[in-house]
N, C-alpha and C positions, 0 to 999 in steps of 0.2 A: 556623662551624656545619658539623657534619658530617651526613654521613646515617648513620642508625640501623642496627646491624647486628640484626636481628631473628629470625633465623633459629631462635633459642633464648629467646624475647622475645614467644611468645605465646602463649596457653592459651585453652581450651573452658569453661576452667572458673569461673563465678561466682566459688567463695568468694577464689579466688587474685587476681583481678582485683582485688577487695574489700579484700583485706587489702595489697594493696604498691600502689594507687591512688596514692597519697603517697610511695612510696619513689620513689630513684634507679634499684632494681632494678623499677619496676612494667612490668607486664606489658600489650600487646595484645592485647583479646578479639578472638579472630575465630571462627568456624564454618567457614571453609575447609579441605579437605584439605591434608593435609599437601603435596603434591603441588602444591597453589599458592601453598606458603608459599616462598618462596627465600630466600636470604639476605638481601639489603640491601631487599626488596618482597613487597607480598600479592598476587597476581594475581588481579584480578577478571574475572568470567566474569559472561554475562547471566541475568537470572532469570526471573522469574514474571511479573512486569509492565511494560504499555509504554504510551502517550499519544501520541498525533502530531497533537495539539492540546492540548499541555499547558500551561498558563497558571497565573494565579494564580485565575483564575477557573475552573478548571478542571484539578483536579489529581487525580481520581482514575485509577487505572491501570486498563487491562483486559489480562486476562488470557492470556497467551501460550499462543495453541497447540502441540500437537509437531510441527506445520508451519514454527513460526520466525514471523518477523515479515519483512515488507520495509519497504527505504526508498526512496523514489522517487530518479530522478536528479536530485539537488543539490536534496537535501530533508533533513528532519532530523525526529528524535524524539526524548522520554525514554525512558530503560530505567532499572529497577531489578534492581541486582545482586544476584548469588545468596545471599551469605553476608553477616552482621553483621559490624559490627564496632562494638567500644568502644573509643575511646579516654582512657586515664588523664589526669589535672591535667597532667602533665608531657609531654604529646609533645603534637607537631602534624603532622598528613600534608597531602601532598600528593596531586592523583590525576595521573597522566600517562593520552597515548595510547602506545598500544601498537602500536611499529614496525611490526609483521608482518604488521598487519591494514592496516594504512594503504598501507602499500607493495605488498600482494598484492591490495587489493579498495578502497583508495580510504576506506577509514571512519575518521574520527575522533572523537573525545570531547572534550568541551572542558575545560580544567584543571581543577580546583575543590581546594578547601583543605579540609580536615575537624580543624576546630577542639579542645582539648580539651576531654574531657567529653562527647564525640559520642559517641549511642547509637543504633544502628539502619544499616539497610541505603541504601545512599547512590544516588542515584539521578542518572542520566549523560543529558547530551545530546549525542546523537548525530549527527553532518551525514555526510552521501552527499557525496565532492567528486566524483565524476563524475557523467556524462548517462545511468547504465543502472542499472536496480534491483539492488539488491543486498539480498539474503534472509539471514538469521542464524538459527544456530539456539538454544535453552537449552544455557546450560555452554560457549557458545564465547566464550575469553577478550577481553574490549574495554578493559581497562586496568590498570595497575598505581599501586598506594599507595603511596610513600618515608614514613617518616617521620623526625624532626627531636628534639632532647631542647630544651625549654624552658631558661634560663636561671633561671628557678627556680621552684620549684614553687606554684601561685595556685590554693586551689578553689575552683572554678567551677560555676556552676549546670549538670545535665544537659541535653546538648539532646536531646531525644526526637525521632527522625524514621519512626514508626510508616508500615507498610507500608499503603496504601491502596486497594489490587487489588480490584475491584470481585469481587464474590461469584454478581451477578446475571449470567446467560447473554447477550451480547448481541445484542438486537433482529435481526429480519432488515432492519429498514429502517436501522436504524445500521450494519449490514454490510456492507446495499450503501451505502449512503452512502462508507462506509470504502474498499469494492474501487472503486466509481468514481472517488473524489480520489485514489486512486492507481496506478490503472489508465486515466489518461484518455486514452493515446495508443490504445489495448486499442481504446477503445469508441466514441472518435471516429472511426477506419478502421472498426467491423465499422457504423455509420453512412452513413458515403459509400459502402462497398460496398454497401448496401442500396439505397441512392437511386441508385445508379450502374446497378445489375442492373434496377434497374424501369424506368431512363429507356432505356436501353438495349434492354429488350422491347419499350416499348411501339412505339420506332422500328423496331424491324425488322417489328412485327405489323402497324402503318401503312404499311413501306414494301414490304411484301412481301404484303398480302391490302386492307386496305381502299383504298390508294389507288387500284390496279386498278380494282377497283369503283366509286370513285365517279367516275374519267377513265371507264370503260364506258358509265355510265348518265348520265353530262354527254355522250356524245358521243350515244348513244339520243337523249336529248333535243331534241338539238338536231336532228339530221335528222326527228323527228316537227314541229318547229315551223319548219323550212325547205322542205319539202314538204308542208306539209297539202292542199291541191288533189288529188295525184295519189292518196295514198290514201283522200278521199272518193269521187274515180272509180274508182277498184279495188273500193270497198264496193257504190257503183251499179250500173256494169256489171261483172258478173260475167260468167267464160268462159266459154266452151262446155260446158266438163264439170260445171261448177256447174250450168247451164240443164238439161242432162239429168239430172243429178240430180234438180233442183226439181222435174222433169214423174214421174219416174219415183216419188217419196215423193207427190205428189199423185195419180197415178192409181192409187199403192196402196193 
């Protein structure tokens, strides 16, 4: 089994796909520029949609900003790629990662096989192998398609893998939900800064104004209840200056 030279091997165009589906000459639908077609691979680049809780219970996409997307450290997502593709009765692809991206940023894609009779835009799972986010943007390439010629040609029922990119804007509370699962190291520090900055006020405001005060007025205290005698006699007899006071507002 060799790999497919494709380079001249694939077209935009329905009815050509249509008509040589069945031959040994049939042709690869794609929508890629020409510029990601190469010779022996289609190069796939990111699209319009991603998931980073995508299940079977839960497969619809939301929609890529022209911000990119991030993947947490040694975390993963779906992405669906840019362009279609059809594949004729007779071929089978494969998808690879792609070196460049792995080697410069850590990102990989997991194999997958694209059957024939595959119609629609293929959809990749993505893992982060490092500890640091890593942000992508639309149109940056994340893998490439080989294909293979069948030993003979079988039709086969179409697999339809329609795009499912949700339409609806989403939620501010699904957003943050979104920027906190993956922003948790973000928002756990600006946290303990908070309760670090308050625990920390309140100890300097205690140990620089109220404890003062309440060591002053515990030691007041306690000299008004170790002395009470002397100054009942200070209130009794008063001094001299007091006594001529007293005589001097009464004979005025």
């Amino acid at each position: 089994m060799t790999v497919l030279q494709i380079k001249d091997r694939t077209t935009s165009c329905q009815e050509d796909f249509n008509e040589y589906a069945l031959s040994s000459n049939s042709f690869i639908f794609t929508t890629a520029s020409e510029s990601n077609i190469e010779e022996f691979s289609i190069e796939l680049t990111l699209g319009e949609g991603w998931n980073d809780k995508y299940s079977p219970f839960d497969k619809k996409l939301s929609r890529i900003s022209d911000d990119g997307i991030t993947i947490p450290g040694h975390g993963s997502i779906v992405v669906e790629v840019h362009d279609e593709i059809r594949v004729p009765h007779n071929r089978y692809g494969i998808v690879l990662p792609t070196g460049s991206l792995f080697l410069s940023r850590g990102i990989l894609i997991a194999s997958a096989k694209v059957e024939p009779a595959f119609v629609g835009k293929l959809k990749l799972r993505m893992f982060n192998t490092t500890s640091k986010r890593i942000s992508l943007k639309k149109g940056e390439k994340v893998g490439s398609i080989i294909f293979f010629s069948t030993e003979s040609t079988k039709i086969q029922n179409f697999i339809y893998r329609t795009s499912e990119i949700s339409t609806t804007p989403m939620s501010r509370s699904a957003g943050l939900k979104k920027w906190l699962a993956s922003n948790k190291p973000l928002w756990i520090g600006w946290i303990i800064t908070v309760i670090s900055s308050s625990s920390l006020a309140f100890v300097l405001t205690y140990t620089l104004f109220y404890k003062p005060m309440l060591e002053m007025n515990k030691f007041s205290l306690e000299q008004k209840q170790q002395y009470p005698q002397e100054q009942n006699i200070e209130m009794n007899n008063p001094s001299p200056e007091q006594m001529k006071q007293n005589l001097q507002e009464q004979n005025g």
